[in-house]
C-alpha positions in Angstrom: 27.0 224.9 120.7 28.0 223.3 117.3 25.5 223.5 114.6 24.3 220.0 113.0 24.7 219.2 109.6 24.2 221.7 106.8 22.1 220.1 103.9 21.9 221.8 100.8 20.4 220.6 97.1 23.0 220.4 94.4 21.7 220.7 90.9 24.6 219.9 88.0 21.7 220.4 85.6 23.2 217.5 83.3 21.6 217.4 79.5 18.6 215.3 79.3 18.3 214.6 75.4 20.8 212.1 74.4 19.8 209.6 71.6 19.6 206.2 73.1 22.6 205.0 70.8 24.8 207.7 72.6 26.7 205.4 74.3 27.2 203.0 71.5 28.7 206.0 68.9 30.1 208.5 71.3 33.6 208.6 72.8 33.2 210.8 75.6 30.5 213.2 77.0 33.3 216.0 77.7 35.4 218.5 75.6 34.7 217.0 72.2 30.9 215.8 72.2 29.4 217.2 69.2 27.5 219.8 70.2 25.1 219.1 66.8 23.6 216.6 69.8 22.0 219.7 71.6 18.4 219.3 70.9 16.9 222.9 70.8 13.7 222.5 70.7 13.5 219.7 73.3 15.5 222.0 75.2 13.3 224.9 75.3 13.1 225.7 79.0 15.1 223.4 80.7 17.6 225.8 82.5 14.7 227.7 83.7 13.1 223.8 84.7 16.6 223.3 86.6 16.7 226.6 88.3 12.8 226.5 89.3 14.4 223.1 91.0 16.7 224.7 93.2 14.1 227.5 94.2 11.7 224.3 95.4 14.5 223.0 97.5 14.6 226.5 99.0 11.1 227.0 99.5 11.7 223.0 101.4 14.0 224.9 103.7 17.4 223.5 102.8 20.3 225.3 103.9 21.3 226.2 100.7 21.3 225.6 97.1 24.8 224.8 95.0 26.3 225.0 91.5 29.6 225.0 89.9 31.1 225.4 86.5 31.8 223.2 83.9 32.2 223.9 79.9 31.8 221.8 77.2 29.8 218.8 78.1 26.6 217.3 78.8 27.6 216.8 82.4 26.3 220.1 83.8 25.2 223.0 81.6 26.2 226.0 83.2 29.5 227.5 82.1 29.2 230.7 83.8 27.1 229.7 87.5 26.5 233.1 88.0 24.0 233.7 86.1 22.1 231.3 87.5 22.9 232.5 90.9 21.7 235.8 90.3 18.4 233.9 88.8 18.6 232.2 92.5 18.3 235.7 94.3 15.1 236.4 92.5 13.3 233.2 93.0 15.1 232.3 96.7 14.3 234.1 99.8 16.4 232.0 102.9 19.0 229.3 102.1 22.5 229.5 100.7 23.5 230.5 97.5 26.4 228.2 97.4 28.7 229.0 93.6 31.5 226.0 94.1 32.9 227.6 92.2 34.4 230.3 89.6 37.5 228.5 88.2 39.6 231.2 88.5 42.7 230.7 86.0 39.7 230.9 82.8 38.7 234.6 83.9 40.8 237.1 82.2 40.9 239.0 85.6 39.8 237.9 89.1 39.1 241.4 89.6 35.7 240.5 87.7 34.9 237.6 89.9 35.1 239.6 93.2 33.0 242.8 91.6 30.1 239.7 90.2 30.4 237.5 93.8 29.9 240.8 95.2 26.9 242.1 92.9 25.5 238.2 93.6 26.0 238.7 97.9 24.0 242.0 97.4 21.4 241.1 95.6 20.8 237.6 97.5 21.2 240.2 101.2 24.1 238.0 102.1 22.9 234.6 101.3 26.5 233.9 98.9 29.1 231.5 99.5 31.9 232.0 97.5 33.7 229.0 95.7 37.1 229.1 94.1 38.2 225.9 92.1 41.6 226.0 89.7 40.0 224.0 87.5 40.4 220.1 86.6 41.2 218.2 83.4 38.6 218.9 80.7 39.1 222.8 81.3 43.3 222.4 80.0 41.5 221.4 76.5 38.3 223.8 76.6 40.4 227.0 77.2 44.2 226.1 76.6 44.9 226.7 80.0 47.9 225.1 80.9 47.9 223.1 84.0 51.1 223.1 86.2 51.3 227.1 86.5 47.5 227.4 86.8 47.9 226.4 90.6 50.6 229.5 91.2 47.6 231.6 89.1 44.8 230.4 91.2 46.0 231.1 94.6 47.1 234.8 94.0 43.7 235.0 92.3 42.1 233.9 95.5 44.2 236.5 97.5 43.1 239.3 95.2 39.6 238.6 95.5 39.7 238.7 99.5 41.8 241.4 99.5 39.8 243.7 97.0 36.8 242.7 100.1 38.5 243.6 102.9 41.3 246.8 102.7 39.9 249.9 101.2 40.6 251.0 97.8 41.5 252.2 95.7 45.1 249.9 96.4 47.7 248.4 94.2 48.1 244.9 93.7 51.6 243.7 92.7 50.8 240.1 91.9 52.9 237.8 89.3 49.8 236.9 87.6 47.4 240.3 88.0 49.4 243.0 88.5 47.0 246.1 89.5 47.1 249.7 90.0 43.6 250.1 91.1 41.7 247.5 93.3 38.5 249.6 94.0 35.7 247.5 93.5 32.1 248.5 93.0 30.0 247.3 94.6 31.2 245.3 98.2 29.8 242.7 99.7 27.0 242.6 101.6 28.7 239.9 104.6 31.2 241.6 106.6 34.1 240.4 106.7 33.7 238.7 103.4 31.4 236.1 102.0 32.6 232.5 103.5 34.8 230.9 101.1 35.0 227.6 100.0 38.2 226.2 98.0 37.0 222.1 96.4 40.0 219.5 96.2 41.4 216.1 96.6 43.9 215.7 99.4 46.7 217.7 97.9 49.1 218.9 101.0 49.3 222.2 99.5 45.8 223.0 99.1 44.9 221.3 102.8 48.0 224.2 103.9 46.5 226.8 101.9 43.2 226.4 103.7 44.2 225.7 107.0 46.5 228.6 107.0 43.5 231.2 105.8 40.5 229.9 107.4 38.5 228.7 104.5 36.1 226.0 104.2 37.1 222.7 102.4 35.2 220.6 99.7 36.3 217.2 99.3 35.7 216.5 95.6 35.4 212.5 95.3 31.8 210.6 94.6 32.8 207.7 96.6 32.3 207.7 100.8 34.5 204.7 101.8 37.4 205.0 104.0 39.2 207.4 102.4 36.8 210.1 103.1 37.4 209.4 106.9 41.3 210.0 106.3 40.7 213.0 104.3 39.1 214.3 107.6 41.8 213.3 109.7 44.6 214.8 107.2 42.9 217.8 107.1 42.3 218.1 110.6 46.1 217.3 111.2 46.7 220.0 108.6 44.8 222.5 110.6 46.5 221.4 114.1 49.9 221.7 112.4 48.6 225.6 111.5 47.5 226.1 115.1 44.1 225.6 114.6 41.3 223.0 115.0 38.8 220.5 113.1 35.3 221.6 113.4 33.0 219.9 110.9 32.0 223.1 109.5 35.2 223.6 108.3 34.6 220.6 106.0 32.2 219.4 102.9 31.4 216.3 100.8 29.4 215.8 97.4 26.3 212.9 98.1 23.7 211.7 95.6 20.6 210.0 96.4 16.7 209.4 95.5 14.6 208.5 98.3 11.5 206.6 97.6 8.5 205.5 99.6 10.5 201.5 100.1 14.0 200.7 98.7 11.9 198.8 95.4 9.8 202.0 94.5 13.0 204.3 94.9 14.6 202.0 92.3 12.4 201.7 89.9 12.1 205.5 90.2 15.6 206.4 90.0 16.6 203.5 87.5 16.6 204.8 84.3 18.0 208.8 85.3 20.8 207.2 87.3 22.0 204.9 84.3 21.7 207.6 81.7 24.2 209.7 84.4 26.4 206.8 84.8 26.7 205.7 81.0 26.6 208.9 79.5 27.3 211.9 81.9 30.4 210.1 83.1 31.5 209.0 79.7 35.4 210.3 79.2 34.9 211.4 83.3 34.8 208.7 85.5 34.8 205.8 83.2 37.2 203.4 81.8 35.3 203.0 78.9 35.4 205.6 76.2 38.5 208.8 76.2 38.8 210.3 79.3 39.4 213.9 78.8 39.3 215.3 82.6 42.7 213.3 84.3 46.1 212.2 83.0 49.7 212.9 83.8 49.8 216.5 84.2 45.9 217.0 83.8 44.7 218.4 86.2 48.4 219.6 87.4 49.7 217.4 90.7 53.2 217.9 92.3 55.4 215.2 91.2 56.3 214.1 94.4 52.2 213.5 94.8 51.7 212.2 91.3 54.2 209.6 92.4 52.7 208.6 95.0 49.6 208.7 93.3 50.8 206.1 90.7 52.1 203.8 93.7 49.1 204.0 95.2 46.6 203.2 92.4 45.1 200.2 89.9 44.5 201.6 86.4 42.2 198.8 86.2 40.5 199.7 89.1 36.5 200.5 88.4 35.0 203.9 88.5 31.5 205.5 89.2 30.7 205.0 85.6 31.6 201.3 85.7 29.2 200.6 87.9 26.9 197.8 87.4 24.4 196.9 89.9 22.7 198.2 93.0 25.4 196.8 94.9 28.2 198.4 93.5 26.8 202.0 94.3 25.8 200.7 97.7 29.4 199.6 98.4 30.9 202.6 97.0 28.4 205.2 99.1 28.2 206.9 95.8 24.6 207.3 95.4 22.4 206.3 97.9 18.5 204.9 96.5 16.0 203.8 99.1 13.2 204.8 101.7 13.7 207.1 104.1 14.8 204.6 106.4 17.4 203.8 104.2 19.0 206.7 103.1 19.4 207.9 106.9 21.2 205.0 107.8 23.2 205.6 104.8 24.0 209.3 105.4 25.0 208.3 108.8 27.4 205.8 108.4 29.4 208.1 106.1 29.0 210.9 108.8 30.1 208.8 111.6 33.0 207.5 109.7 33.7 211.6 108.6 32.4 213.7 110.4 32.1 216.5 108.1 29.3 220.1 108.9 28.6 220.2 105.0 26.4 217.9 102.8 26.2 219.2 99.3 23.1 216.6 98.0 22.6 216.1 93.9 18.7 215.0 93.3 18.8 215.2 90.1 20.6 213.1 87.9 21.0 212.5 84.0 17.5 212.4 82.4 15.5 212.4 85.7 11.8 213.6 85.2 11.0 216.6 87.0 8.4 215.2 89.0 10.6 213.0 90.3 13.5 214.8 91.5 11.3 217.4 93.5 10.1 213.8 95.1 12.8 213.1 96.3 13.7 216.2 97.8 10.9 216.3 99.7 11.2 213.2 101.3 14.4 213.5 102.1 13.8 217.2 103.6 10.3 216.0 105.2 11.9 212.2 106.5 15.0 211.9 106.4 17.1 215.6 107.1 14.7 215.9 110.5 16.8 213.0 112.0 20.0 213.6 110.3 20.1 217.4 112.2 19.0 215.7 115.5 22.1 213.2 115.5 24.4 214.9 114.2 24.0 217.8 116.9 24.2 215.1 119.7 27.2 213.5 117.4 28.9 216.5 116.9 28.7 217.6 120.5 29.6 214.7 121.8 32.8 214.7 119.8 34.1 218.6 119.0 32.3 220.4 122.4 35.0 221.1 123.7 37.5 221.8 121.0 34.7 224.0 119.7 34.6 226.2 123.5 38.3 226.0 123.4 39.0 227.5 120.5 36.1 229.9 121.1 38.1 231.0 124.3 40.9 231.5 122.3 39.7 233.7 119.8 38.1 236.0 122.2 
């Protein structure tokens, strides 16, 4: 039996407080943003606002709850996720704890990442999934990382951590990057043999290979459901048949957005003014055109040549991004962020599914300056309307179609 879709609440926990004129004076919302712009007594509060967020989605019953790590920017306020993860434990009693992820190349030593993941899964009785991201543009600037040996970096960071627990310790590491004498860590895990691991990415061959070859989950990062999500699926699930292994959608991820309202008007006028505020000003020197984009160029975040080329064949520099949008219609036709009823919304959701079929929505509710009251709306009509049906069709859906690779490979693993 295949499970249906996992839904889970994403919270980037953006900053609220911009002057309206932010747009007008301000470059870019990322690595250079004055930080004289954070408002502190406006701000009083609002982590704990954002975290008491997440702990209603899990008192709704989604499958989980997600963040991730970002520095220096108004795009999402939490440079170290686990602290607010460990916050999670305390205030969450069933779904997910879902940290996509540490970006292992800033930590000094992995070894710390596995011993706090670890402290996290005990604390939370098993509830952690454990996400592992080399990091993308802006993080080249924040920390003077350099990109292109980063990758190298990141995967035997990744190996460490799974390593240090699964073999017993203490044992010596003899890594390129983190050479060890003593891998020993205090506490383990909870989940046996490891926490599930997720790795984020584009559709770079070599991190498809790494993940097929070692069982991990995969998170498409993109903000746009067209097409080219389906072929991700299908390169990935080549990638895994080329490994001797399968497509199953829970091997698979994507980010969505969306407010659900009562009808398609209310749920715009709702949404209006915190989806702008995201688009103009969270996105600002991300996924803009306008303004200096700190978080891609050539070599940021590092890409093989060989892809980079194809890359540059491939693309229009013109080409408009999320933050370009303009209309209701452009996020429509971009699946980006889906506003409307319930009615809506499902549709929505299911045309990207049946197009890729993937086991893992990761959902953002919130979004730029969104009031409180309105993001725990939307939540709950999308748990109490719209997920109901998504779980009953996607089980049939993913029945229909994986069944029998998912008894085969059962078989085989036996």
């Amino acid at each position: 039996m295949i499970d249906p879709v996992q839904l889970y609440a994403w919270h980037f926990m953006s900053y609220p407080h911009l002057p309206a004129d932010f747009d007008e004076k301000y470059d870019t919302g990322w690595v250079t943003v004055p930080n004289k712009l954070w408002d502190k007594e406006r701000s009083r509060g609002l982590l704990n606002s954002y975290i008491d967020q997440l702990a209603y989605a899990d008192q709704l019953g989604f499958d989980g709850m997600v963040l991730n790590e970002h520095h220096q920017n108004i795009y999402g306020l939490m440079p170290s996720p686990n602290i607010i993860a460990a916050a999670l434990t305390q205030k969450t009693s069933r779904g997910k704890i879902v940290v996509l992820g540490n970006l292992l190349p800033l930590h000094a030593n992995p070894l710390r990442v596995a011993e706090e993941y670890a402290m996290i899964d005990n604390m939370s009785d098993g509830r952690l999934i454990a996400g592992f991201a080399p990091g993308s543009g802006p993080e080249t600037f924040n920390y003077n990382v350099p990109s292109a040996p980063s990758r190298d970096q990141f995967w035997e960071a990744v190996e460490l951590i799974r390593r240090a627990w699964t073999e017993e310790g203490p044992f010596a590491f003899e890594g390129e990057h983190y050479p060890l004498r003593y891998v020993n860590p205090w506490p383990q895990p909870t989940q046996r043999p490891h926490p599930q691991i997720w790795i984020p990415g584009a559709r770079s061959r070599d991190t498809l290979t790494q993940i097929a070859k070692n069982g991990y989950c995969y998170f498409l990062s993109s903000r746009s459901h067209g097409r080219e999500t389906g072929k991700a699926v299908d390169r990935f699930a080549d990638t895994l048949k080329a490994h001797g292994d399968r497509y199953l959608p829970r091997r698979m991820g994507i980010l969505m957005s969306t407010y659900v309202g009562e009808t398609d008007a209310i749920a715009q006028e709702e949404a209006r003014e915190g989806i702008w505020y995201f688009l103009r000003n969270c996105l600002k020197g991300h996924q803009r055109r306008e303004g200096r984009q700190l978080t891609f160029g050539p070599g940021v975040p590092y890409i093989p040549p060989s892809e980079f080329r194809d890359y540059l064949a491939h693309s229009d520099p013109t080409t408009p991004l999320l933050g370009d949008t303009q209309d209701w219609g452009d996020l429509q036709r971009a699946q980006s962020i889906i506003v409307g009823s319930p009615d809506t919304v499902y549709e929505r959701f299911m045309s990207v599914l049946e197009n890729a079929p993937v086991g893992h929505l990761l959902i953002q509710f919130h979004m730029g300056n969104m009031p409180d009251e309105y993001a725990r709306k939307s939540m709950r009509l999308f748990w109490t309307e719209v997920a109901p049906r998504l779980k009953e069709a996607t089980g049939r859906m993913f029945e229909e179609r994986f069944g029998r690779d998912a008894a085969a490979l059962a078989t085989e693993r036996a």
